[in-house]
C-alpha positions as CSV (number, residue, x, y, z in Angstrom):
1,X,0.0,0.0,0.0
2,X,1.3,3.2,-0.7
3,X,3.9,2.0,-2.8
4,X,4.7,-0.9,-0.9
5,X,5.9,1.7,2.1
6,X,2.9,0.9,4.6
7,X,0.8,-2.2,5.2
8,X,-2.9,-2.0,6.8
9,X,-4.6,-4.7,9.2
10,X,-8.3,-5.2,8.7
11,X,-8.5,-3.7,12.4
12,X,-7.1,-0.5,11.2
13,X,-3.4,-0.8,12.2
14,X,-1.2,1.2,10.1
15,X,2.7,-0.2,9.7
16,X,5.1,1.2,8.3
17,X,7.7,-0.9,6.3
18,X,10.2,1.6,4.7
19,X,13.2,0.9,7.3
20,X,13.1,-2.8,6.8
21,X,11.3,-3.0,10.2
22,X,7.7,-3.1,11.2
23,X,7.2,0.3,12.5
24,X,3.1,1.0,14.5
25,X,2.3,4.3,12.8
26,X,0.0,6.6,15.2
27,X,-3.6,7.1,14.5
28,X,-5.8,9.7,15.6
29,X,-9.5,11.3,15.0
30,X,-9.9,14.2,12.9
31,X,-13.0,15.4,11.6
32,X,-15.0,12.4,13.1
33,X,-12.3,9.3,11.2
34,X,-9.6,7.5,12.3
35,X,-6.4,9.4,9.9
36,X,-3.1,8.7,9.8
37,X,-0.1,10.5,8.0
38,X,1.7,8.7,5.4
39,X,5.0,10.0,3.9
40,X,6.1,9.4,0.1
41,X,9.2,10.8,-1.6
42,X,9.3,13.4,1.5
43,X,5.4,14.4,0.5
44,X,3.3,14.1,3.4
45,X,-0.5,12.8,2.8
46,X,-2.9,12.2,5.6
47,X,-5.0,9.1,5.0
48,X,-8.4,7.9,6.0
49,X,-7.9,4.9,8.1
50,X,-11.5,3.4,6.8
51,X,-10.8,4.2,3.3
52,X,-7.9,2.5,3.3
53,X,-9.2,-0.5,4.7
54,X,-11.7,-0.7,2.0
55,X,-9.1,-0.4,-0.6
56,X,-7.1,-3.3,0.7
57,X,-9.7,-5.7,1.6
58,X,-12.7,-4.8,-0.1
59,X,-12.2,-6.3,-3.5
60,X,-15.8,-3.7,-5.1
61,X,-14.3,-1.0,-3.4
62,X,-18.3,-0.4,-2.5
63,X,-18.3,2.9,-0.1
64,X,-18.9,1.9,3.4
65,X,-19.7,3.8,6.3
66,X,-17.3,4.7,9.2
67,X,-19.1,3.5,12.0
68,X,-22.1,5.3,10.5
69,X,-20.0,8.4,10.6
70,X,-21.3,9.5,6.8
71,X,-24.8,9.3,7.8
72,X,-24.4,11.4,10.7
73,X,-22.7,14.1,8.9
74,X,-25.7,13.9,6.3
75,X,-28.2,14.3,9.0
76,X,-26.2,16.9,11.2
77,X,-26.3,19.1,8.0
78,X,-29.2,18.2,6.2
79,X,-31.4,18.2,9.8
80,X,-29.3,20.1,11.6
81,X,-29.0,17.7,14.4
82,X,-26.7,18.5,17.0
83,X,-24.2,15.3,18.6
84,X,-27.0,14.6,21.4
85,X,-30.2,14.4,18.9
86,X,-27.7,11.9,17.1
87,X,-27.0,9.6,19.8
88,X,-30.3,9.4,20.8
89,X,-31.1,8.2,17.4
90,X,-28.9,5.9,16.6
91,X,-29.7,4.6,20.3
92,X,-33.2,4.5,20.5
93,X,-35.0,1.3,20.1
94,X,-38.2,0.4,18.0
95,X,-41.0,-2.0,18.8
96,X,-42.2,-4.2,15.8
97,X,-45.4,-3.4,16.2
């Protein structure tokens, strides 16, 4: 991945593999996803964690969501639906009645 620089787990680990060694990149939240910053002919890039995921082991690269994380932006914007009026949704229950 990344010109054969960096290899990704399916839990999200980021390596790097340019020294020869097995190197745990770091991984943080920005902007509600998991990113990481990736380094290529001294160009830095910062990198969705859950994109690429998909690109490694999702062989239709169908888009997927981020622990629902596109669907919440959609309905924060769209609805204007602030981060408690989110969690309540996507906790609250429904009787099949």
């Amino acid at each position: 991945m990344h010109g054969g620089d960096y290899a990704i787990c399916t839990d999200g680990a980021v390596w790097s593999i340019k020294s020869g060694e097995w190197q745990r990149k770091a991984v943080w939240t920005e902007h509600g996803h998991r990113t990481v910053e990736l380094y290529r002919h001294g160009q830095r890039t910062r990198r969705r964690v859950s994109v690429m995921v998909r690109e490694a082991f999702d062989n239709d690269n169908e888009r997927k969501n981020d622990e629902d994380n596109e669907l919440r932006w959609y309905l924060r914007r769209q609805y204007g639906l602030d981060d408690n009026e989110l969690q309540a949704l996507f906790n609250e229950e429904y009787d099949d009645e």
